[in-house]
N, C-alpha and C positions, 0 to 999 in steps of 0.2 A: 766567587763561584756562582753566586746565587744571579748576580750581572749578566755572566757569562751563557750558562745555560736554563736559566728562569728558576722559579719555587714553584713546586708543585703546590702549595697552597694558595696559588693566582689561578687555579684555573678553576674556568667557569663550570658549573656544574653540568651534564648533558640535558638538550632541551625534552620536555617529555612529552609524552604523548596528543598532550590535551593542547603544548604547547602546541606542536605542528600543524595541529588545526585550526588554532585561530589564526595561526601564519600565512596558510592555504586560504583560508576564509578571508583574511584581509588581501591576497591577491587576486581572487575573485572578485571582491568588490572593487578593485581597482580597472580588471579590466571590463566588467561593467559599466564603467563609468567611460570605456574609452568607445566601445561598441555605442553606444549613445549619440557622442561625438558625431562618431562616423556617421549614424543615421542621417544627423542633422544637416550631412556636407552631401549624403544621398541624396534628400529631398531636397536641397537646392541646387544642385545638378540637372535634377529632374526635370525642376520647375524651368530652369533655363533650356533647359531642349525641347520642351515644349510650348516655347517661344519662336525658336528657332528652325530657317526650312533647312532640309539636309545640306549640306555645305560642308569646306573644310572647320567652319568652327562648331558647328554641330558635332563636325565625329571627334573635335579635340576633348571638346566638354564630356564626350561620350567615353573616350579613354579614361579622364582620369575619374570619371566613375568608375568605370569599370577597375582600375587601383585601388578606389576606397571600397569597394566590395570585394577586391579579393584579398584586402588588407581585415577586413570585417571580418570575412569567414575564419582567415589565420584566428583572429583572436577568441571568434568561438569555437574552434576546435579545442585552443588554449583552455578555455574557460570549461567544458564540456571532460575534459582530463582532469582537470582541479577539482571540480567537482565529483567525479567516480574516485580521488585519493581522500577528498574529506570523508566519501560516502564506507569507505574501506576505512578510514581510520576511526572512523568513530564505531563501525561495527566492534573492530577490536578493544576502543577505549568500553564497549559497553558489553564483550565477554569476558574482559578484565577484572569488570566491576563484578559482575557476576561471578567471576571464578573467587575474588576478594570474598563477597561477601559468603560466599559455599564455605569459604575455609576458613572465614568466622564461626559459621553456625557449627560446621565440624569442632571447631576449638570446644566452644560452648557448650557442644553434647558431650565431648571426653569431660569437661570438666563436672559438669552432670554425674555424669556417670559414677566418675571417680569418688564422689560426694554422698552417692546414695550407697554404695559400696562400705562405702568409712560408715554410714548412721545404718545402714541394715547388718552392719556387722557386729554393731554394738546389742542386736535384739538377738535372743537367745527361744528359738522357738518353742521348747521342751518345756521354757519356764511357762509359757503361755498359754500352752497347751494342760501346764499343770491348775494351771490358775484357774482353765474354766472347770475342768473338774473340782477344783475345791467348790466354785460359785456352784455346781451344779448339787453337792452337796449338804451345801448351806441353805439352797430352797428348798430340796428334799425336808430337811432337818425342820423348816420354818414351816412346812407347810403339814407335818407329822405334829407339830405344835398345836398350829391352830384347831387341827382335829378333834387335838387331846380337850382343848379348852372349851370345844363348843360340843363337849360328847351331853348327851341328855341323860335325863336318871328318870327311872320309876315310866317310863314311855316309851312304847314298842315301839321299834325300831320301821316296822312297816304294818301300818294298819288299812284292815282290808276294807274298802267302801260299803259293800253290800256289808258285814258286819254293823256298820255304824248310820245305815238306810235301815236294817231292821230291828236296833233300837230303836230309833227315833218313831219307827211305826207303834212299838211295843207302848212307848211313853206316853203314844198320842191315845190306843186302847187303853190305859189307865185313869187316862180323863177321863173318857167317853165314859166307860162301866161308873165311873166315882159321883158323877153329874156334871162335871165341871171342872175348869183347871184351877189350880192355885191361883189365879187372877181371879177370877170366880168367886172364891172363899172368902178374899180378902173385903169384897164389897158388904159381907153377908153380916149382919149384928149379931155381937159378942150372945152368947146365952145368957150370960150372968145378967143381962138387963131387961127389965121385966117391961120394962114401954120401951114404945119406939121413941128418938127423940122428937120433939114437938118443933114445929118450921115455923120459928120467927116468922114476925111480919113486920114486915116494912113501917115507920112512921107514919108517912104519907097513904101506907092500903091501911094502917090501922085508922085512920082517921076516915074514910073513905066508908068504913064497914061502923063506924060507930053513928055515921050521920045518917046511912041508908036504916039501920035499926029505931 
């Protein structure tokens, strides 16, 4: 059977898109190549009737120019076609790609999405919301602490300037009326001592005061 009318497992697979472009491209450059040719059989055409006075072999030469020229043009029309089927297939092989690559990126946001779905499903807002209130009572708390720790004893709370400007005047008239401040005092010799004490002399002045005597 398989003899008779083939296996579907022999058959070629369809050419793709990309293929048909280098197909078209490589006939392009085939008849580039034949366009060339022809130029070359142009300019020596040329060259010879330009050798040549008008005559029967002048307009012979002249013909089959004119053959190879409108054998030429046949082939850039040709070429000119081939080139608007590559230009059109390659637009398509490159909204392909583009439409490819869109509904990749489309894959890759559903699955995204799906992802964040599953992990923000798993947070429970209520608890979090409960959370900052406890933290918000725990620095209440901590800071009701510190208060306590650093409260002052036996020390008003708010003392007034001019208060503590007219002491300080008060302290400075107790000198004045007394003589003098306690730094004052301190310089001043005990009573209990009946001389004053007597000022050393130096070695060198006593020897000094013994030689002028």
């Amino acid at each position: 059977m398989n003899r008779i009318f083939g296996s579907s497992a022999g058959k070629k697979p369809k050419p793709t898109l990309q293929d048909a472009i280098t197909s078209t491209d490589t006939r392009v450059a085939s008849i580039e190549v034949k366009i060339k040719k022809l130029d070359g059989e142009l300019m020596r055409y040329k060259e010879q009737m330009s050798k040549l006075r008008n005559g029967p072999g002048k307009n012979a030469i002249q013909q089959r120019a004119l053959r190879v020229l409108q054998q030429k043009k046949m082939y850039e029309s040709q070429m000119n076609q081939l080139a608007q089927q590559t230009f059109n297939m390659e637009s398509a092989a490159l909204a392909t790609e583009n439409l490819r690559n869109t509904m990749a990126t489309v894959d890759a946001m559903k699955t995204a999405n799906k992802e964040l779905r599953k992990q923000y499903g798993k947070i429970d807002i209520d608890k979090i919301e409960n959370m900052h209130y406890e933290l918000e009572d725990l620095v209440e708390q901590a800071n009701e602490i510190q208060e306590s720790l650093a409260r002052s004893y036996a020390v008003p709370d708010v003392i007034d300037e001019a208060d503590l400007e007219a002491e300080l005047d008060a302290l400075q008239l107790e000198e004045d009326e007394e003589g003098g401040s306690y730094l004052a005092d301190l310089n001043k010799v005990p009573d209990f001592v009946d001389e004053p004490p007597v000022k050393q002399i130096e070695p060198a002045a006593k020897e000094a005061v013994e030689t002028v005597e």
